[in-house]
C-alpha positions as CSV (number, residue, x, y, z in Angstrom):
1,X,16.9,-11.3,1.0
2,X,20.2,-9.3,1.0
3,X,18.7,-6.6,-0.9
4,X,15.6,-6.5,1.5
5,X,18.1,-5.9,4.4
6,X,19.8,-3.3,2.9
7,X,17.1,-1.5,2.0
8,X,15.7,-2.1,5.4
9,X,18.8,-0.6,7.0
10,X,18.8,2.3,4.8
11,X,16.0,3.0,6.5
12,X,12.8,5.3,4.2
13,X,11.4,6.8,7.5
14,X,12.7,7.3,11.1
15,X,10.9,3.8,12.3
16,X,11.5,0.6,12.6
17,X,8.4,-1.6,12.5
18,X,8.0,-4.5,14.6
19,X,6.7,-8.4,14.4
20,X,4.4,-8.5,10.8
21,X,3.5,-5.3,10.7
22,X,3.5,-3.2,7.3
23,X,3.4,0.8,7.1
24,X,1.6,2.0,4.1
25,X,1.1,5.0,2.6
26,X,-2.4,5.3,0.6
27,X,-2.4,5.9,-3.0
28,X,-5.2,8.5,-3.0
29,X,-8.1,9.9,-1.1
30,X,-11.6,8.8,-0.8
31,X,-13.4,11.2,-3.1
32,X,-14.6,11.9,-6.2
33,X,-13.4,9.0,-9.1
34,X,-14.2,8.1,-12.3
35,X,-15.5,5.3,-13.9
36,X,-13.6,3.2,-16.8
37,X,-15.7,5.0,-18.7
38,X,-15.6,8.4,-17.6
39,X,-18.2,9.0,-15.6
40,X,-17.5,10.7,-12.6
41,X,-18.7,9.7,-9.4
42,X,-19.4,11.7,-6.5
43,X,-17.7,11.1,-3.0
44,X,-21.2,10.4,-1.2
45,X,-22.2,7.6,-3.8
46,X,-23.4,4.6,-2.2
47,X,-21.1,2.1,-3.0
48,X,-20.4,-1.9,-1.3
49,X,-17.6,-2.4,0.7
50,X,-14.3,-0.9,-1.3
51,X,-10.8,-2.4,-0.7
52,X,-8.0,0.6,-1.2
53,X,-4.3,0.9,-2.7
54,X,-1.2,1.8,-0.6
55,X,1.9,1.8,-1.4
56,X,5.1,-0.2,1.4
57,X,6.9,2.4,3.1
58,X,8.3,-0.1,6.0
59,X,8.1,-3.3,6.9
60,X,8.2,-5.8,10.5
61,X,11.2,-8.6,10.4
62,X,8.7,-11.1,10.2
63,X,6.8,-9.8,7.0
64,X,7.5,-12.6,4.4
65,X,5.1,-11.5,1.0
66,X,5.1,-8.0,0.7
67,X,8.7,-6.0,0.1
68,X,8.8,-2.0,0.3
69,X,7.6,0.0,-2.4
70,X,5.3,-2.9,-3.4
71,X,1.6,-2.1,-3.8
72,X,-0.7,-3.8,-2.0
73,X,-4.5,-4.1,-1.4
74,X,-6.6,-3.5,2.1
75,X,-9.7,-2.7,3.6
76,X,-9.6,1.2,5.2
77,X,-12.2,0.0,7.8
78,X,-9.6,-2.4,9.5
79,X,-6.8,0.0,9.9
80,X,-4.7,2.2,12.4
81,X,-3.6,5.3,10.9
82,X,-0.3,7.1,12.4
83,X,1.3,10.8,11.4
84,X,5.1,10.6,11.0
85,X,7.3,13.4,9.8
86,X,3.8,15.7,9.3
87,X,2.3,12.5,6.8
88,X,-0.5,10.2,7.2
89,X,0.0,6.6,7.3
90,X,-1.7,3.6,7.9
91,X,-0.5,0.7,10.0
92,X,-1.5,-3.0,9.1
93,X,-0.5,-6.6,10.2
94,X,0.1,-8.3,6.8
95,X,-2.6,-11.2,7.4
96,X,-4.5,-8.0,6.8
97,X,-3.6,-7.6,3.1
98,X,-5.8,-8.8,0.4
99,X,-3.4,-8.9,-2.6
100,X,0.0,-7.4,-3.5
101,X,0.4,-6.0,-7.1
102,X,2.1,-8.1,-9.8
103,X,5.0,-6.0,-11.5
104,X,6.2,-6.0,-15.1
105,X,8.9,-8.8,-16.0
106,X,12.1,-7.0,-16.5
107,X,12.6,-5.9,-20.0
108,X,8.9,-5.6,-21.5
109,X,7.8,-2.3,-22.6
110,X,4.3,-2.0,-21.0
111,X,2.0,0.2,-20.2
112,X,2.6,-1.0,-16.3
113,X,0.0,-1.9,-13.8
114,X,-3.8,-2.3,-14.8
115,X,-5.1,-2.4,-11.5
């Protein structure tokens, strides 16, 4: 928790977020992708409802799952999106996230995340 403070205090952007609310900053944009294997697929593709990736840039006093720099999982129709500093970024209550991302245990040599 010490750590959490301190990074807190350092403080990543000119803000300090309130209550349980989580500043993200989205991992990409919503356009073309491509499939596992490798077939791209356009922007306009019909597709169900898509959860996105962001990545914790600041965090409430009452957040108690998610730390900065974790990434976590959220649905782009139910968010508030703020410019700070000339960048975009998205503002979320944390009963809003889905999942955060597992990390590698300390000392394994993987690949990283498979998500």
């Amino acid at each position: 928790m010490a750590e959490r403070e301190t990074r807190r205090a350092k403080g990543y952007l000119p803000i300090r977020m309130l209550h349980d609310r989580v500043l993200v900053s989205v991992d990409g944009e919503a356009g073309e992708r491509t499939s596992g294997g490798g077939i791209l697929i356009p922007a306009t593709a019909s597709v169900g409802k898509r959860l996105s990736w962001a990545r914790v840039v600041a965090i409430g006093p009452n957040v108690r799952q998610v730390d900065l720099e974790d990434r976590v999982l959220f649905d782009p129709e139910e968010r508030a999106e703020v410019e700070i500093q000339s960048k975009g970024y998205v503002l979320l209550r944390e009963r809003d996230l889905h999942a955060v991302a597992a990390r590698a245990p300390k000392g394994e040599g993987g690949t990283g995340l498979y998500l």
